[in-house]
C-alpha positions in Angstrom: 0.0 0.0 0.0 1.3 3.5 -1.3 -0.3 6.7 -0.3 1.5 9.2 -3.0 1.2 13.0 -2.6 1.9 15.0 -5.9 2.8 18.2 -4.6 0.8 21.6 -5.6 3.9 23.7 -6.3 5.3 20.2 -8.8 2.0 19.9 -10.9 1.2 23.7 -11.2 3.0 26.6 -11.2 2.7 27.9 -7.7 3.9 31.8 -8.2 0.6 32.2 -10.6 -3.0 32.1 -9.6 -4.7 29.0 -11.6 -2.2 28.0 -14.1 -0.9 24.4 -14.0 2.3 23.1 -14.9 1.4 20.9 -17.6 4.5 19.4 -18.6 5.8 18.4 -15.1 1.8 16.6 -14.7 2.3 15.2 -17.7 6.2 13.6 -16.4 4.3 12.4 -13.0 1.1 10.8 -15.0 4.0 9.0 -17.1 5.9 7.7 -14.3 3.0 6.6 -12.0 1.1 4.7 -15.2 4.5 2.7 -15.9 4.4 1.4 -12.6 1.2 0.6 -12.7 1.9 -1.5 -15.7 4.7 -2.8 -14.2 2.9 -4.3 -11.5 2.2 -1.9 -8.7 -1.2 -2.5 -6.9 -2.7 -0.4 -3.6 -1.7 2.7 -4.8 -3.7 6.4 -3.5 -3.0 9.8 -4.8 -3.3 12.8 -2.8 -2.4 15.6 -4.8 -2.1 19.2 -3.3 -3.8 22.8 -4.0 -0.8 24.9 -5.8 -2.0 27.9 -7.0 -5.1 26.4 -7.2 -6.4 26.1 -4.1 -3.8 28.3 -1.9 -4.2 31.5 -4.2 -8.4 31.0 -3.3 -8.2 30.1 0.4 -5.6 33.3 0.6 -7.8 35.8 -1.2 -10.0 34.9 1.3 -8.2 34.8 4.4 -9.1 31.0 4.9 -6.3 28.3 6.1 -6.5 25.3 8.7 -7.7 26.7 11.2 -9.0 30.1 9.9 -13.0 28.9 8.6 -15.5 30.9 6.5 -19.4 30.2 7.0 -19.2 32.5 3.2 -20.5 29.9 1.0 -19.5 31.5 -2.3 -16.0 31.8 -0.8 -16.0 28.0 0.1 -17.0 27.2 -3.6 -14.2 29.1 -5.1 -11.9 27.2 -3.0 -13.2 23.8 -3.5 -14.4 24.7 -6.8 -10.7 25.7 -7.6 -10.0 22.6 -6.3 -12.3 20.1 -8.6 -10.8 21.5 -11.8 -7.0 20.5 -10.5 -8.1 17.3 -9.7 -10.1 16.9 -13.4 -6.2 17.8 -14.7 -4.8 15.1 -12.6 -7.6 13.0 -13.6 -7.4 13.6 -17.3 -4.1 13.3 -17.2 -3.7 9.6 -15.4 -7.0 8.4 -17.6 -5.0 9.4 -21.3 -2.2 6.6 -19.9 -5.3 4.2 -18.8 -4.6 4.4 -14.9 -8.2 3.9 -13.7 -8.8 6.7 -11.7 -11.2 8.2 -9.9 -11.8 11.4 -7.6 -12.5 12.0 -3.6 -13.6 15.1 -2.6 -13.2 15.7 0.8 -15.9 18.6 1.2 -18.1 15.6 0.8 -17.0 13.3 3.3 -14.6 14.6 5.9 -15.1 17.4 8.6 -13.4 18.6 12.0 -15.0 18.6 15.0 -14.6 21.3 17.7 -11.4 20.7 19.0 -10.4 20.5 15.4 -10.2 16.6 15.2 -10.3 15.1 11.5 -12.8 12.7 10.6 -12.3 11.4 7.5 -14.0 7.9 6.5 -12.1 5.9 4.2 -14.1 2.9 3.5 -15.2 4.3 0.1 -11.3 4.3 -0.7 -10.5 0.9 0.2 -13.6 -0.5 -1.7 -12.2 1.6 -4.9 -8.9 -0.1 -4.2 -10.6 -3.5 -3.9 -11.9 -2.9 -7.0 -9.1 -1.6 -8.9 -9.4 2.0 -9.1 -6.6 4.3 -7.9 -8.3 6.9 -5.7 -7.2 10.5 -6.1 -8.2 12.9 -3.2 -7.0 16.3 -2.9 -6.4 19.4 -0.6 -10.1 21.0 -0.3 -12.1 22.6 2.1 -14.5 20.5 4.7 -17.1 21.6 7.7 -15.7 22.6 10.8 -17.5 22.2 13.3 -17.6 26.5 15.4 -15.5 27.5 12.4 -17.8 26.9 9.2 -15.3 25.3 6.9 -11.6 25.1 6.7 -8.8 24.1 4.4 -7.7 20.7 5.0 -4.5 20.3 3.3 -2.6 17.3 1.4 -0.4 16.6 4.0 -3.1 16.4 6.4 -4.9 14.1 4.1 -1.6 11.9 3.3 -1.1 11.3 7.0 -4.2 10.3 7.6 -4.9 8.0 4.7 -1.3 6.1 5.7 -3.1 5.9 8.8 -6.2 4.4 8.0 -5.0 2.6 5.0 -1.9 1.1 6.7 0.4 2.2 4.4 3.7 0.5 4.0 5.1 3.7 1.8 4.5 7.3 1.6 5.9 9.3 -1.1 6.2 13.3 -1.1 6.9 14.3 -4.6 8.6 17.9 -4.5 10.1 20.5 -6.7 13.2 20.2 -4.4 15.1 16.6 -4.3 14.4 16.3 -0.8 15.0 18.3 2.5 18.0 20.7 2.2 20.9 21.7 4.8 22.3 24.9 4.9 24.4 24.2 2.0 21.5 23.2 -0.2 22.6 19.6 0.1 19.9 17.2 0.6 19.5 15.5 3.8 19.8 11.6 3.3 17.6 10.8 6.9 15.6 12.5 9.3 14.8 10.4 12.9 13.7 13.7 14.7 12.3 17.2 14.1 15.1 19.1 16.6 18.0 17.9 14.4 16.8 19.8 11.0 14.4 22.8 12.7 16.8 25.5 12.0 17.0 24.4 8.1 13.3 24.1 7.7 11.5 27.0 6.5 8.3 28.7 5.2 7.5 27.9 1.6 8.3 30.8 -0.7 5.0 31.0 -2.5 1.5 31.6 -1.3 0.8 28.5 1.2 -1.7 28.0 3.8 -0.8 24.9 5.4 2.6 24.7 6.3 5.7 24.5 4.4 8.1 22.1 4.3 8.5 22.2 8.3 4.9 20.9 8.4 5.5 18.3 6.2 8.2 16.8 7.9 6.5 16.9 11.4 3.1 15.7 9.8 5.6 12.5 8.0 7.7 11.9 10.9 4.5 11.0 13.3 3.8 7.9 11.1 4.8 4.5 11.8 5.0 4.3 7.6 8.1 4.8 6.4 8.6 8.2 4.0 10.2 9.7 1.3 10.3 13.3 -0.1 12.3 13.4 -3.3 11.9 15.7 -6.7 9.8 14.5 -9.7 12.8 13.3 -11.2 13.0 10.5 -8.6 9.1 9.3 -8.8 9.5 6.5 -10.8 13.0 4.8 -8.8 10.2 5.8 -5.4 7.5 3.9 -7.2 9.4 1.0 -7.9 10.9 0.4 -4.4 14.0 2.9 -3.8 14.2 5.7 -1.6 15.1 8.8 -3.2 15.6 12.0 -1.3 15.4 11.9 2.4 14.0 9.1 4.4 11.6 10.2 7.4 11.0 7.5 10.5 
């Protein structure tokens, strides 16, 4: 079981509102339908907002833990959202992967201490049936707070979770976490030993930045990678690229 995140600033081009990187989702779609082909079963996509989803949830002052009870503004976000994912989708159906969306406005909320709930039985009935699920970065109910952003990561770690995962998979535009000297850090056992490295992401982001991610991945009993999209395909068939987080 693989739970792969394609990250929003890989698939579209982060610095401007709504545009999508078409090439580099064109490299990923290639890479994950020839290991499909090859033989790779159990495998969800999470893929996240780019400037997409981010540039909607900033113009209206929305993140994690920031809600709206506006729905128009909740519409833009998720709408913003459902045409990414029909890319992705698109994209993955042109190289006959069979897959199919999850929209997690429909399914998932927060309750009021901010506690996920996100039900994954539908996934595991798509996997059972040979679909490969892909589930994005959206907004969901909040319970006090009207609806929130819940981001890929969020989503990732929770699925890996749920699903058991034996693998998760953060494809970057970086080759994995950097050091001072822009070299990339081979492992990561604990957040203390790389917080002075880790910062903010330097386009519009809601949810975290690379600090988040490696907290988020390095609470899972999974075993991850983040590594650049020149490295999906040796992570889909079995190596670890980039830096390893446990």
């Amino acid at each position: 079981m693989i739970v792969l995140k394609l990250g929003g600033s890989v698939i579209t081009e982060k610095d401007r509102p709504e545009t999508l990187d078409g090439a580099a989702l064109e490299r990923a779609a290639d890479a994950i339908a020839a290991a499909l082909d090859a033989g790779l079963e159990n495998l969800v996509i999470v893929h996240g907002g780019g400037s997409f989803g981010h540039h909607n949830a900033s113009e209206h002052g929305i993140s994690t833990t920031a809600g709206t009870r506006d729905a128009s503004a909740a519409l833009d976000v998720h709408g913003a959202m459902k045409t990414l994912n029909q890319f992705v989708l698109s994209r993955l159906l042109d190289r006959d992967v069979d897959a199919v969306p999850v929209h997690p406005f429909s399914a998932a909320h927060r309750d009021g201490a901010g506690q996920l709930s996100l039900p994954t039985g539908q996934i595991e009935t798509m996997l059972g049936e040979g679909f490969v699920p892909v589930i994005h970065g959206d907004m969901i109910a909040h319970a006090g707070a009207g609806a929130t952003v819940i981001s890929g990561d969020e989503l990732v770690a929770a699925l890996a979770r749920a699903l058991e995962a034996d693998r998760v998979g953060l494809c970057s535009t970086v080759p994995g976490v950097l050091d001072d000297d822009n070299a990339v850090i081979d492992r990561i056992g604990d957040f203390e030993t790389v917080a002075d490295v880790l910062g903010a992401s330097d386009a519009t982001d809601v949810t975290g930045g690379m600090a988040g991610k490696v907290q988020t991945l390095l609470e899972l009993e999974a075993e991850a990678s983040i590594f650049g999209l020149e490295a999906l395909a040796s992570f889909l068939e079995g190596e670890n690229p980039g830096t390893t987080i446990d």
